[in-house]
PARO-394428 format. One record per atom (N, C-alpha, C, O): residue number from 1; residue in three letters; x, y, z; atom name. Coordinates in nm, 3 decimals. Layout:
<pts>
     i    aa         X         Y         Z   at
   NUM   ALA         X         Y         Z   CA
...
</pts>
This chain:
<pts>
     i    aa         X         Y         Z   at
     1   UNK     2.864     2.384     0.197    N
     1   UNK     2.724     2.358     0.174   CA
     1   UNK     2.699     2.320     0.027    C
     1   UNK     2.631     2.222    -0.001    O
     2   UNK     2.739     2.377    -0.042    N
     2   UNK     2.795     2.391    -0.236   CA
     2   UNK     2.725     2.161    -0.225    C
     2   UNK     2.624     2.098    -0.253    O
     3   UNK     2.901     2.125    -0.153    N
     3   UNK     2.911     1.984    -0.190   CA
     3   UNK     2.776     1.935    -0.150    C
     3   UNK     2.734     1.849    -0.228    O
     4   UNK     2.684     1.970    -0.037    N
     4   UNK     2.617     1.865     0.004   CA
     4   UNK     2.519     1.860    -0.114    C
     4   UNK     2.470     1.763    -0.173    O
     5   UNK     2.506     2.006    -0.134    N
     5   UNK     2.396     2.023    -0.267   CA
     5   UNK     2.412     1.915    -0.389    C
     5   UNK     2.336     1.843    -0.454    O
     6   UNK     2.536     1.939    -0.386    N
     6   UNK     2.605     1.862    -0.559   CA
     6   UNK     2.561     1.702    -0.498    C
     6   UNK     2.466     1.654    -0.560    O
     7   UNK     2.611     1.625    -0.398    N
     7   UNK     2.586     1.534    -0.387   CA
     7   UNK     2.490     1.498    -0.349    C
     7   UNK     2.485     1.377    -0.324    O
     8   UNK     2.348     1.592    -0.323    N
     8   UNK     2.194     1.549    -0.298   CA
     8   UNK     2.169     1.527    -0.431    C
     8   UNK     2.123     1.427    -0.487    O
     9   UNK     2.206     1.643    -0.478    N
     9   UNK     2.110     1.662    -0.682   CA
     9   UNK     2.194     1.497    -0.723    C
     9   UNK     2.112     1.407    -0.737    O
    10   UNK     2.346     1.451    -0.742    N
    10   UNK     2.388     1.380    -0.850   CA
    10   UNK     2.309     1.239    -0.768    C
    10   UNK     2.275     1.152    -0.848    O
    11   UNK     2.274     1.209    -0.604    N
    11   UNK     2.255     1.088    -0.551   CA
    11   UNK     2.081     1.090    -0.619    C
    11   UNK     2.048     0.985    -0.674    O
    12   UNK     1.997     1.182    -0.617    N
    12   UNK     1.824     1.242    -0.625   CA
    12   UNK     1.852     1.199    -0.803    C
    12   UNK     1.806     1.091    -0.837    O
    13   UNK     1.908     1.261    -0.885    N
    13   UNK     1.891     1.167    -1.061   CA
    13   UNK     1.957     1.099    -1.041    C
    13   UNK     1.918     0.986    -1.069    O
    14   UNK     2.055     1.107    -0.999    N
    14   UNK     2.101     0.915    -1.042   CA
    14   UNK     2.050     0.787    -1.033    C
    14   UNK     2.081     0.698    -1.112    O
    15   UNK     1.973     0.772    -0.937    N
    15   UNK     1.914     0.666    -0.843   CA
    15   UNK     1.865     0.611    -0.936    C
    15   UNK     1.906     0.499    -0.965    O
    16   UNK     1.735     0.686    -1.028    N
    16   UNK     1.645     0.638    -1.148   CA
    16   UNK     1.726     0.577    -1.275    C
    16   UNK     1.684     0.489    -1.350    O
    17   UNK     1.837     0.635    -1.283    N
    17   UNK     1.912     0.576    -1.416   CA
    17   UNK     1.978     0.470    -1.384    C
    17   UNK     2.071     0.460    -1.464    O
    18   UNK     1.982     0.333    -1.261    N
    18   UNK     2.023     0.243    -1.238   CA
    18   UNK     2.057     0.153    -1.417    C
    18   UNK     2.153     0.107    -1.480    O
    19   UNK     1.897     0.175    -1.435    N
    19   UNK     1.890     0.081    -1.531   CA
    19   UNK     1.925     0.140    -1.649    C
    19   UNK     1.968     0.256    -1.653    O
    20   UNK     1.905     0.041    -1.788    N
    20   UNK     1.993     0.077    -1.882   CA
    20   UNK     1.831     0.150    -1.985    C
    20   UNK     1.834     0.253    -2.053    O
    21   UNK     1.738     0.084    -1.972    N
    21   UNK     1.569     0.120    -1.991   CA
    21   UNK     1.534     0.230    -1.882    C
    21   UNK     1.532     0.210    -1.761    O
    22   UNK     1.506     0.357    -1.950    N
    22   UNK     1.495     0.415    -1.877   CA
    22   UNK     1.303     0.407    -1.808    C
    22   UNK     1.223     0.462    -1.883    O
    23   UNK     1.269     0.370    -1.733    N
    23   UNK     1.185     0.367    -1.602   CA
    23   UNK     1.109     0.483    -1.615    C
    23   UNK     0.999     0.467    -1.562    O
    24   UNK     1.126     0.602    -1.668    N
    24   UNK     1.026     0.730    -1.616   CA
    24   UNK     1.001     0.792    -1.783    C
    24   UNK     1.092     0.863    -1.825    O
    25   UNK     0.946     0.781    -1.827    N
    25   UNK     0.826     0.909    -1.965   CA
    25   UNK     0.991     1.031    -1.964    C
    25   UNK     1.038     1.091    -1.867    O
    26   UNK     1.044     1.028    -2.116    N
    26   UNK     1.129     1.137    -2.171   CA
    26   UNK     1.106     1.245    -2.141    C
    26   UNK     1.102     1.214    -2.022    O
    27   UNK     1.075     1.413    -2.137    N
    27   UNK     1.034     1.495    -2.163   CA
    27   UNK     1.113     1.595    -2.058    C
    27   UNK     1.233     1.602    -2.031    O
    28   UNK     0.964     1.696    -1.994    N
    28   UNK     0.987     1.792    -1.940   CA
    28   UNK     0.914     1.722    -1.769    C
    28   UNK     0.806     1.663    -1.767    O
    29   UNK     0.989     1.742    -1.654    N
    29   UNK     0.980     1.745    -1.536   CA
    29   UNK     0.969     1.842    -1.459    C
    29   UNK     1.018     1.954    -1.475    O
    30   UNK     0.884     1.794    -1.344    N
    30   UNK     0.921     1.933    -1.215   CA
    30   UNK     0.911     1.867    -1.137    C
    30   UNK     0.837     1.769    -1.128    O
    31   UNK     0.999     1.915    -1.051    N
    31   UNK     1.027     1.862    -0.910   CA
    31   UNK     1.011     1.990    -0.818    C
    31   UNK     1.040     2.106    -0.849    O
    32   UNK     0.953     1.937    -0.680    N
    32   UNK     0.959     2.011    -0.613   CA
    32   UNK     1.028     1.951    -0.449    C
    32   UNK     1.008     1.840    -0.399    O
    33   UNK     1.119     2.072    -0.387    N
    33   UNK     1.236     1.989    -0.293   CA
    33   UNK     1.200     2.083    -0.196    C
    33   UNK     1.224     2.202    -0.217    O
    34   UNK     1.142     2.044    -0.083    N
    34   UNK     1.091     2.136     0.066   CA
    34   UNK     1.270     2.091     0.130    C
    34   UNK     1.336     1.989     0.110    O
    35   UNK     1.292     2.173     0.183    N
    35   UNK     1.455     2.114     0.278   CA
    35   UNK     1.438     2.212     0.379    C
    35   UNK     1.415     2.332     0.364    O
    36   UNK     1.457     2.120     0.526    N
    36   UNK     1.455     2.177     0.628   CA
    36   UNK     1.563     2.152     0.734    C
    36   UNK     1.636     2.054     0.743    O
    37   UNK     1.560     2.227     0.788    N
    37   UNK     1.694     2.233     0.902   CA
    37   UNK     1.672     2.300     0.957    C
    37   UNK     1.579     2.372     0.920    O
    38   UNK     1.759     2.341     1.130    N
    38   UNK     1.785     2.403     1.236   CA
    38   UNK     1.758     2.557     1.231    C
    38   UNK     1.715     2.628     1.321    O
    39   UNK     1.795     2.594     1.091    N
    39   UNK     1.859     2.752     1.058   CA
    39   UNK     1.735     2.807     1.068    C
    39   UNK     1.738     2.927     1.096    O
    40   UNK     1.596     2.745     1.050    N
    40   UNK     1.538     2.828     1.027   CA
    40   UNK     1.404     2.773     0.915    C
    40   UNK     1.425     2.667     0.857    O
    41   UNK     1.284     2.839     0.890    N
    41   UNK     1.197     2.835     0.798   CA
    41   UNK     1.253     2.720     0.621    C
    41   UNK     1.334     2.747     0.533    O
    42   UNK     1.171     2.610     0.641    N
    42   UNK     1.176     2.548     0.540   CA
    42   UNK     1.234     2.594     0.410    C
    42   UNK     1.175     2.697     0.379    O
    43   UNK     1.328     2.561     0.315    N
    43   UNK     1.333     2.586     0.191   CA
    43   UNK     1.259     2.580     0.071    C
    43   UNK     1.279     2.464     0.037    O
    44   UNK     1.187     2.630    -0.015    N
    44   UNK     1.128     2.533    -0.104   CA
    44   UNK     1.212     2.554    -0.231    C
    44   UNK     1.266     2.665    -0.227    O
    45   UNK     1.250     2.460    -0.380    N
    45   UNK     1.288     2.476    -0.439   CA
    45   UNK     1.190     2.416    -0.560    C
    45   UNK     1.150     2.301    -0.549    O
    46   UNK     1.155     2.492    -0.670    N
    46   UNK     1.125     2.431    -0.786   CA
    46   UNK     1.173     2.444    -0.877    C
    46   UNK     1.206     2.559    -0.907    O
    47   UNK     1.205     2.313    -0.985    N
    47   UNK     1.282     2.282    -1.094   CA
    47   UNK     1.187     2.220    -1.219    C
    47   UNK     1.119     2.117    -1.221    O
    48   UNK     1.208     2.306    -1.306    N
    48   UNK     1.194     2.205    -1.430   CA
    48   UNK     1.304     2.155    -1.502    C
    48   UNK     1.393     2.239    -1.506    O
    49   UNK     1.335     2.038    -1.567    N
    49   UNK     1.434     1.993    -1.635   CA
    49   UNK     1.382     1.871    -1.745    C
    49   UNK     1.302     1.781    -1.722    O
    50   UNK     1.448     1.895    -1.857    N
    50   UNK     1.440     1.842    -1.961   CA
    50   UNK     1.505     1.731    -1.980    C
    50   UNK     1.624     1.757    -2.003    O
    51   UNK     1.474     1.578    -1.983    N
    51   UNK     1.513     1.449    -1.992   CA
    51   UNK     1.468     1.393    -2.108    C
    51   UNK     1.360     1.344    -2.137    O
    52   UNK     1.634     1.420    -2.209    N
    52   UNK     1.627     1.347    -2.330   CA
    52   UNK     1.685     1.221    -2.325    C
    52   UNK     1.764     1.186    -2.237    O
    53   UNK     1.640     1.136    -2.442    N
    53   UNK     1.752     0.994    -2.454   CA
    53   UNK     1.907     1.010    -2.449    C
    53   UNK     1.988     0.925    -2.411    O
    54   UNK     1.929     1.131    -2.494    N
    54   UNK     2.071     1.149    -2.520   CA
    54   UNK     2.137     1.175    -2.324    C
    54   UNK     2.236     1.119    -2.277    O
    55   UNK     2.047     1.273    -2.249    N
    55   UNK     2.073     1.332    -2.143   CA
    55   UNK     2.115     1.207    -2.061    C
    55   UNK     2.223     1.190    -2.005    O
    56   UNK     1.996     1.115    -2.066    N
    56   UNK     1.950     0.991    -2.029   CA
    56   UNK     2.072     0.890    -2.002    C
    56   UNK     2.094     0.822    -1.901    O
    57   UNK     2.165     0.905    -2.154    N
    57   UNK     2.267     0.823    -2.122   CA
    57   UNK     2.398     0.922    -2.027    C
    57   UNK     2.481     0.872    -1.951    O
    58   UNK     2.385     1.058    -2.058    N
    58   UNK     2.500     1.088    -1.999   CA
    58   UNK     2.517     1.072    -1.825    C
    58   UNK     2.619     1.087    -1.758    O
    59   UNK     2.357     1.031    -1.773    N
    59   UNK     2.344     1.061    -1.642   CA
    59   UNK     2.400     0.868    -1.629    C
    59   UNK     2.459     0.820    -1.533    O
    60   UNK     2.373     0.819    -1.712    N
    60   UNK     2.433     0.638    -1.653   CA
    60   UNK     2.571     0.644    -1.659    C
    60   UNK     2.631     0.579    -1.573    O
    61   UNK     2.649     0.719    -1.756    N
    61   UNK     2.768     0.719    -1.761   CA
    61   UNK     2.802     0.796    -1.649    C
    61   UNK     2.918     0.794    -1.608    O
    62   UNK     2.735     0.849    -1.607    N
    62   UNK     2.811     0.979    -1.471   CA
    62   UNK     2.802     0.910    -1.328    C
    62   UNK     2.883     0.936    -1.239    O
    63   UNK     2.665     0.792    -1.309    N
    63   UNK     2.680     0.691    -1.202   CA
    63   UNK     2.773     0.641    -1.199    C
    63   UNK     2.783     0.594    -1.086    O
    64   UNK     2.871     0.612    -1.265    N
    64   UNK     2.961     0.485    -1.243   CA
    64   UNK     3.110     0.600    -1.216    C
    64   UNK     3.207     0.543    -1.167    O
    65   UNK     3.123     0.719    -1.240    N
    65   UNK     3.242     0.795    -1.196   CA
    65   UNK     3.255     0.810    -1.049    C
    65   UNK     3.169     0.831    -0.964    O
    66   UNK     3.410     0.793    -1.040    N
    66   UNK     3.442     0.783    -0.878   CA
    66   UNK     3.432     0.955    -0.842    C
    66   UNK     3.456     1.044    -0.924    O
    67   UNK     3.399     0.971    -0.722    N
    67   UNK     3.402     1.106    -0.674   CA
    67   UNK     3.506     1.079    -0.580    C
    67   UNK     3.525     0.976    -0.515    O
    68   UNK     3.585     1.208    -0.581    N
    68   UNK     3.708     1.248    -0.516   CA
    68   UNK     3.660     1.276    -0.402    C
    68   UNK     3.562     1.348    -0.383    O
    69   UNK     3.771     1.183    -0.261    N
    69   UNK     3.697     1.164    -0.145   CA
    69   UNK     3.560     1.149    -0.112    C
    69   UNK     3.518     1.212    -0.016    O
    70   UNK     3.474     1.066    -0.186    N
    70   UNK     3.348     1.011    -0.153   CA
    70   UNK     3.338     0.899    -0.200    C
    70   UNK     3.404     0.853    -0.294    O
    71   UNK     3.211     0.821    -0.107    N
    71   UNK     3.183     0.703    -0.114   CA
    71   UNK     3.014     0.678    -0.127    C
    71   UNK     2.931     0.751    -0.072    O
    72   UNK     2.991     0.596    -0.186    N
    72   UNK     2.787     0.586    -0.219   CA
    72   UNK     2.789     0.478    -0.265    C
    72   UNK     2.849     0.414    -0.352    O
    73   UNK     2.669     0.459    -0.154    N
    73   UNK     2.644     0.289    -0.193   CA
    73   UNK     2.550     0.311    -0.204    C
    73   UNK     2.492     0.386    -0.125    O
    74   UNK     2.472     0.240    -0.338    N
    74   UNK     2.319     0.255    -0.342   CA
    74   UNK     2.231     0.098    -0.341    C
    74   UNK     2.294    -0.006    -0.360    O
    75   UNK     2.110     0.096    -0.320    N
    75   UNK     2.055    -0.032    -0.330   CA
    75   UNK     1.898    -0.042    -0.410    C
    75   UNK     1.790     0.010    -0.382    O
    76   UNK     1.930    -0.113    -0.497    N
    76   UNK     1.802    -0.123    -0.560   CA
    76   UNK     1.664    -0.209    -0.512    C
    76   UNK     1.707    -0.309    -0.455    O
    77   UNK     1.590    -0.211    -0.512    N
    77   UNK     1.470    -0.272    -0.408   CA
    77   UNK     1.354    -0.244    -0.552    C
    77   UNK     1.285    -0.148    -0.520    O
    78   UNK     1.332    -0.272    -0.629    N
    78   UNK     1.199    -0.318    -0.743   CA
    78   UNK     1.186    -0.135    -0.792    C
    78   UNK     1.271    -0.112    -0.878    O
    79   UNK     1.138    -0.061    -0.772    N
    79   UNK     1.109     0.058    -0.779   CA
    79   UNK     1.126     0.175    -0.737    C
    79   UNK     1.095     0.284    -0.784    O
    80   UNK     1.216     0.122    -0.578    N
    80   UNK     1.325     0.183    -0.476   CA
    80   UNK     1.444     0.160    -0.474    C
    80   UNK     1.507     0.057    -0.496    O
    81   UNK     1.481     0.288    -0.440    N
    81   UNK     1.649     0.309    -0.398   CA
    81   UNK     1.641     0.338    -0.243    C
    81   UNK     1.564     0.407    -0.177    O
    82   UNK     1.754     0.256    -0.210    N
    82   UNK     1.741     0.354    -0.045   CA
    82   UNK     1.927     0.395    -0.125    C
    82   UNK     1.984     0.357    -0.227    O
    83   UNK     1.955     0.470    -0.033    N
    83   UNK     2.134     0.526    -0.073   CA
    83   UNK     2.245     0.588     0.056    C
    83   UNK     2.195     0.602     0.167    O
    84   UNK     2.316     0.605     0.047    N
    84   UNK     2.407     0.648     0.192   CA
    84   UNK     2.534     0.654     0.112    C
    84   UNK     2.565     0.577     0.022    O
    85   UNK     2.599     0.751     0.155    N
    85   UNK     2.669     0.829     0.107   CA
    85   UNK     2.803     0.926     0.195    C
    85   UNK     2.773     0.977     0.302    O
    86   UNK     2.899     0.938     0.159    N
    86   UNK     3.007     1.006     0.270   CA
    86   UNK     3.101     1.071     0.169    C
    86   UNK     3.132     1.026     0.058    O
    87   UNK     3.147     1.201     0.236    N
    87   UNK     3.241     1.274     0.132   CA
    87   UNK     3.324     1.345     0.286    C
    87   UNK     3.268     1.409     0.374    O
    88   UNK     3.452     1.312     0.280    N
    88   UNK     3.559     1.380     0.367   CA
    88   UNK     3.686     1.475     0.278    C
    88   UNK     3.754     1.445     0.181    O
    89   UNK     3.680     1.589     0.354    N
    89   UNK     3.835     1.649     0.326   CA
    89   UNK     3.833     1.693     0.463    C
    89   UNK     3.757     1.668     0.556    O
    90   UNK     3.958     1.781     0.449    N
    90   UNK     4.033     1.819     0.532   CA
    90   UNK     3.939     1.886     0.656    C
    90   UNK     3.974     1.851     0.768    O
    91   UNK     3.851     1.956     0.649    N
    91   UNK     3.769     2.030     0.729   CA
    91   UNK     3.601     2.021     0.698    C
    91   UNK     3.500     2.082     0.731    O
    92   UNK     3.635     1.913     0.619    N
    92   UNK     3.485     1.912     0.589   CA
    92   UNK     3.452     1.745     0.565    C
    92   UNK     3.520     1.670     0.494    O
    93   UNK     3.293     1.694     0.663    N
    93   UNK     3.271     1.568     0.617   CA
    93   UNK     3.120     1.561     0.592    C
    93   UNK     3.048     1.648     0.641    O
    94   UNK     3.073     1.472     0.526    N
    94   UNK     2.921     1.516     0.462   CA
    94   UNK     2.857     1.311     0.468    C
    94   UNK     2.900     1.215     0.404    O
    95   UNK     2.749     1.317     0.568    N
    95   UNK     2.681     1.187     0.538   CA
    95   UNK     2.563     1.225     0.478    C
    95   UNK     2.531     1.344     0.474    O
    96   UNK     2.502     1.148     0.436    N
    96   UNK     2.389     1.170     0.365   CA
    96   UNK     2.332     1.014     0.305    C
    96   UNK     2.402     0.930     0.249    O
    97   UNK     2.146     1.002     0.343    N
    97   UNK     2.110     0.902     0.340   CA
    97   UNK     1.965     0.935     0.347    C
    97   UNK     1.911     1.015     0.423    O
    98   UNK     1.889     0.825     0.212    N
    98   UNK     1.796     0.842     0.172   CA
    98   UNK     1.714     0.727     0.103    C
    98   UNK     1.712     0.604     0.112    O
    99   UNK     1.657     0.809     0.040    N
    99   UNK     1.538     0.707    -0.044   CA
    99   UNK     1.483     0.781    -0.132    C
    99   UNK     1.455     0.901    -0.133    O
   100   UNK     1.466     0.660    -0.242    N
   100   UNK     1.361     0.745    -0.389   CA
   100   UNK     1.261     0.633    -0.416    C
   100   UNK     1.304     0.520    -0.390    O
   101   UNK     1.178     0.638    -0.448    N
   101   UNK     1.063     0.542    -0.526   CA
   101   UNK     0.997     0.583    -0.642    C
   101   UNK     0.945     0.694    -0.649    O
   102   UNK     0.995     0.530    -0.703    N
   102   UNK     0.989     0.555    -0.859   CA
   102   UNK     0.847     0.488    -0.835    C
   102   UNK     0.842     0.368    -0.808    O
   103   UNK     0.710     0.580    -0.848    N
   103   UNK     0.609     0.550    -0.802   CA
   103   UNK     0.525     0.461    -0.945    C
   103   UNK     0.451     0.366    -0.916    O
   104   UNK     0.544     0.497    -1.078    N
   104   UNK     0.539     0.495    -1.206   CA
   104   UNK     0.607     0.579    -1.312    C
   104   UNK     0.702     0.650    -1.282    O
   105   UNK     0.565     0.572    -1.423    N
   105   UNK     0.649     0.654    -1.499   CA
   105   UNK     0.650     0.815    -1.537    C
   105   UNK     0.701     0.870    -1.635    O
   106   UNK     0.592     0.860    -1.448    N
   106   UNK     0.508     1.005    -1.406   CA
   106   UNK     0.546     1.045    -1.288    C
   106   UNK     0.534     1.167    -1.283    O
   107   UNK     0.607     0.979    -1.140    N
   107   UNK     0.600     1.033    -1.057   CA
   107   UNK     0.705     0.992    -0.995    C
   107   UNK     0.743     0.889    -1.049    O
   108   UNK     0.800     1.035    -0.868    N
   108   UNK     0.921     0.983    -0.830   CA
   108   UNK     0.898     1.075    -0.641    C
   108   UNK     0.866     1.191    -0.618    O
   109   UNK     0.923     0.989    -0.567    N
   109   UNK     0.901     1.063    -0.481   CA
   109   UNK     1.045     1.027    -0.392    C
   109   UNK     1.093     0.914    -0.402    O
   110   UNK     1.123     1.155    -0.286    N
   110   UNK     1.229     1.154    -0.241   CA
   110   UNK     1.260     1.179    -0.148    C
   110   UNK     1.248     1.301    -0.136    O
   111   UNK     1.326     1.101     0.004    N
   111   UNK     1.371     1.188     0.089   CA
   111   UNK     1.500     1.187     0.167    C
   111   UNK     1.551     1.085     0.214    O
   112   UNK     1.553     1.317     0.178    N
   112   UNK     1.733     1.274     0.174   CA
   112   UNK     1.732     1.329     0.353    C
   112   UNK     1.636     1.391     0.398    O
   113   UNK     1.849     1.294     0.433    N
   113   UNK     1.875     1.313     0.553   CA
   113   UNK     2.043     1.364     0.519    C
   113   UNK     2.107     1.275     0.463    O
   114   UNK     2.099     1.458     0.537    N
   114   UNK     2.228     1.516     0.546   CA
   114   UNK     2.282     1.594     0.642    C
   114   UNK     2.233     1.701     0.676    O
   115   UNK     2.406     1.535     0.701    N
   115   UNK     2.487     1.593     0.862   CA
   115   UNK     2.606     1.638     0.767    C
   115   UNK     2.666     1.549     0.706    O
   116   UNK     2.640     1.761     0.751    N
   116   UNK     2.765     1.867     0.711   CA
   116   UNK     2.845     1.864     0.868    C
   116   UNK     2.781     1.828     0.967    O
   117   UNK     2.944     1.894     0.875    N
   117   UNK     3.043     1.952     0.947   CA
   117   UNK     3.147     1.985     0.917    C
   117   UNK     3.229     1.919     0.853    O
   118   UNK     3.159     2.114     0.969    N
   118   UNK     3.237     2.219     0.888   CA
   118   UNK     3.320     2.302     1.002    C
   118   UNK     3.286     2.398     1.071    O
   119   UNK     3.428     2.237     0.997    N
   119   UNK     3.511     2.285     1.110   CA
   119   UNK     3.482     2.255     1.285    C
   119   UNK     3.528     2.315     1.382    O
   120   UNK     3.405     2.157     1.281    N
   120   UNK     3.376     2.082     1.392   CA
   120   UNK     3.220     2.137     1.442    C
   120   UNK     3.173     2.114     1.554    O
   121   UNK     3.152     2.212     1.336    N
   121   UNK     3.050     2.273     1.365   CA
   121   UNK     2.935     2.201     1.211    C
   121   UNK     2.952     2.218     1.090    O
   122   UNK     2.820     2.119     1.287    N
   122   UNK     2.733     2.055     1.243   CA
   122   UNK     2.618     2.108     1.164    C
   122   UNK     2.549     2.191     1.224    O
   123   UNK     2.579     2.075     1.033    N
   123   UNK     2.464     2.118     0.959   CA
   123   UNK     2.371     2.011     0.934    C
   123   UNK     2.398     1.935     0.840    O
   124   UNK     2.236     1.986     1.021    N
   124   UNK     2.147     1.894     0.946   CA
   124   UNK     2.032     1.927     0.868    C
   124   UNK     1.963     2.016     0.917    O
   125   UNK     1.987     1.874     0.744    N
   125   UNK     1.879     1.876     0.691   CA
   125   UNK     1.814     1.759     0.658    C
   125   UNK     1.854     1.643     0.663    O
   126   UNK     1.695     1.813     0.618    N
   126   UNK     1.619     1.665     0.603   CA
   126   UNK     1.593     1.729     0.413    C
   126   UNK     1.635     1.843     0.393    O
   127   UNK     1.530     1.660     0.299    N
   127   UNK     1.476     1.694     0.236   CA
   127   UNK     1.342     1.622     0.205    C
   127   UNK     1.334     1.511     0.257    O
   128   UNK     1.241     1.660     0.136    N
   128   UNK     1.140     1.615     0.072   CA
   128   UNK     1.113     1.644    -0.065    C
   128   UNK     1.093     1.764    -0.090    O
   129   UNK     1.105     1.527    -0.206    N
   129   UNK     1.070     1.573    -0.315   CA
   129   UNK     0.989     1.477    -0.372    C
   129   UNK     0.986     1.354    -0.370    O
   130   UNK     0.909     1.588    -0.435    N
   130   UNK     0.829     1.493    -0.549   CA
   130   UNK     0.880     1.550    -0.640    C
   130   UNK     0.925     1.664    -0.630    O
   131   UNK     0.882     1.463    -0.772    N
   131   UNK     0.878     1.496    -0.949   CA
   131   UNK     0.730     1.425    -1.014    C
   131   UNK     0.655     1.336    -0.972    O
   132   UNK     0.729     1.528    -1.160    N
   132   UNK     0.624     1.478    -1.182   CA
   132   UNK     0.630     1.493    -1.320    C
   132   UNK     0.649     1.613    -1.342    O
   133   UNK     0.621     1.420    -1.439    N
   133   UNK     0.606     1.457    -1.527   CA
   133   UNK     0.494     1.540    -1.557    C
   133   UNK     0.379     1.539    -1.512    O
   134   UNK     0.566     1.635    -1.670    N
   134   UNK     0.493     1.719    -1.715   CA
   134   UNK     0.436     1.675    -1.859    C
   134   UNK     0.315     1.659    -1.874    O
   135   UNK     0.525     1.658    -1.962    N
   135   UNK     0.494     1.643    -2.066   CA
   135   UNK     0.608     1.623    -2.162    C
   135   UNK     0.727     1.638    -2.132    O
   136   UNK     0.551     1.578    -2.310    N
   136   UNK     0.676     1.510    -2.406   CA
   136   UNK     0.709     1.627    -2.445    C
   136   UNK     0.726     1.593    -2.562    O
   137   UNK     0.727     1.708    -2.445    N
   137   UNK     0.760     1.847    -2.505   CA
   137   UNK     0.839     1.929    -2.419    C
   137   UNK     0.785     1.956    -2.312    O
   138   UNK     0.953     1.974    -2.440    N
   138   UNK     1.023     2.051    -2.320   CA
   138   UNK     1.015     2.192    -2.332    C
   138   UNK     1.059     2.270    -2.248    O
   139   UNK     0.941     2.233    -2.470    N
   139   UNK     0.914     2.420    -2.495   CA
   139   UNK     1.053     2.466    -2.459    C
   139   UNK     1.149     2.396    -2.493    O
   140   UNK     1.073     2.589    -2.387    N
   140   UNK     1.190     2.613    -2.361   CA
   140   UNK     1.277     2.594    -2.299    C
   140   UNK     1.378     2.666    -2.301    O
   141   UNK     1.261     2.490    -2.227    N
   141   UNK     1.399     2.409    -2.139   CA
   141   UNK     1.445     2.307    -2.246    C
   141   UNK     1.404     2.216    -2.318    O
   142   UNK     1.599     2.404    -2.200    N
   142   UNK     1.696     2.302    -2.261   CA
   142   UNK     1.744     2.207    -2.188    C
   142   UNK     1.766     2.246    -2.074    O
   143   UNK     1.782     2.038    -2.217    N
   143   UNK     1.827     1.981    -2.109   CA
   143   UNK     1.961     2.000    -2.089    C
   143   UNK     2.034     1.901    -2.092    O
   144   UNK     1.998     2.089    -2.074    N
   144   UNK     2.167     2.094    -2.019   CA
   144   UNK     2.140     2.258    -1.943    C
   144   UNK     2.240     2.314    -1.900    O
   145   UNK     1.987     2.338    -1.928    N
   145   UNK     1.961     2.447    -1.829   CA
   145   UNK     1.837     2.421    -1.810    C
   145   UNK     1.739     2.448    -1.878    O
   146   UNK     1.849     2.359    -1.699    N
   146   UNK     1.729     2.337    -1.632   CA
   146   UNK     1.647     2.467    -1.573    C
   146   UNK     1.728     2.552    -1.536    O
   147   UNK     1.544     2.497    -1.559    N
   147   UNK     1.459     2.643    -1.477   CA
   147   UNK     1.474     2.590    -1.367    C
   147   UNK     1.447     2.474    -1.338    O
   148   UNK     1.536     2.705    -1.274    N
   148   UNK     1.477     2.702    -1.151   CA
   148   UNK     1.469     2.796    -1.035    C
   148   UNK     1.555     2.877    -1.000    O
   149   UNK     1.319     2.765    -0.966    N
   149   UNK     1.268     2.909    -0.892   CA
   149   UNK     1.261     2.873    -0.751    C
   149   UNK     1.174     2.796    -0.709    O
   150   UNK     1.360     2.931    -0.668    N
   150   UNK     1.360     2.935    -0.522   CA
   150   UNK     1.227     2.969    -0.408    C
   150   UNK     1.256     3.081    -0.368    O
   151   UNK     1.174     2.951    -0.380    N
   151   UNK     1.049     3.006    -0.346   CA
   151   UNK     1.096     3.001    -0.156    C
   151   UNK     1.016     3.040    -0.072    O
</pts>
C-alpha cells in the first residue's frame, strides 16, 4: 500500500512541475485528499507544504528519474494533466490513472483511480484533491517537512 501512496504523492506534484516556469504562487499550500475504497468510510488527509524556488527545481529534476519497475506516461493538455501509470514486482502490481488541472495560480484540483494487487488479492481507490494556496510565507513549515493531519 506504502508504493501506491509514494506513487499517488510523486504522480499529484509532479504533474505541475512539467514546466520549467513554475505555473502556481511560491509559498505555503494545503491540500486536501478525500480517498475512498471498498474497506470502508472515506479517508480524509490534510497537508500543508512549503514550495520554494529551490524545492521547485528539485521536484523537475525528480520527474525525469526512472522508477524501478514502473512506468508513467503523462500528458499535458494547456492547464491539464491526465497520467497512467504501472509499477510490477514479484507479488505486487499497481495501475493508477488520473487527472490534475491547474485551475490558476492558487488552486489545483485532482483525481487519481488506483487497482493494488497483492498476492492475487485486489485494492481499489479512487482519490479527490484540491490545493490551495495559502500564502507567501511558510511560518513554520519547512519545505523538506511538510504538516500533516489525518482526519
Amino acid at each position: 500500500m506504502r508504493a501506491a501512496a509514494v506513487l499517488v504523492t510523486l504522480s499529484a506534484l509532479s504533474l505541475p512541475m512539467l514546466s520549467e516556469e513554475p505555473p502556481i504562487k511560491m509559498g505555503l499550500w494545503e491540500k486536501t485528499s478525500v480517498t475512498s475504497s471498498a474497506a470502508g468510510e472515506p479517508d480524509t488527509l490534510v497537508s500543508k507544504t512549503c514550495i520554494t524556488p529551490e524545492g521547485w527545481q528539485k521536484m523537475l529534476a525528480n520527474i525525469s528519474k526512472p522508477r524501478p519497475n514502473c512506468n508513467m506516461d503523462v500528458q499535458h493538455h494547456g492547464q491539464s494533466y491526465t497520467f497512467k501509470g504501472t509499477c510490477n514486482t514479484a507479488h505486487t502490481s499497481m495501475t493508477l490513472d488520473g487527472s490534475e488541472n491547474i485551475r490558476d495560480s492558487e488552486h489545483i484540483v485532482s483525481d487519481s483511480h488506483s487497482v493494488i494487487t497483492i498476492g492475487g488479492q485486489k485494492r481499489e481507490s479512487k482519490t479527490h484533491s484540491t490545493s490551495r494556496f495559502l500564502s507567501a510565507s511558510c511560518g513554520k513549515i519547512s519545505p523538506d517537512d511538510p504538516e500533516v493531519e489525518d482526519k
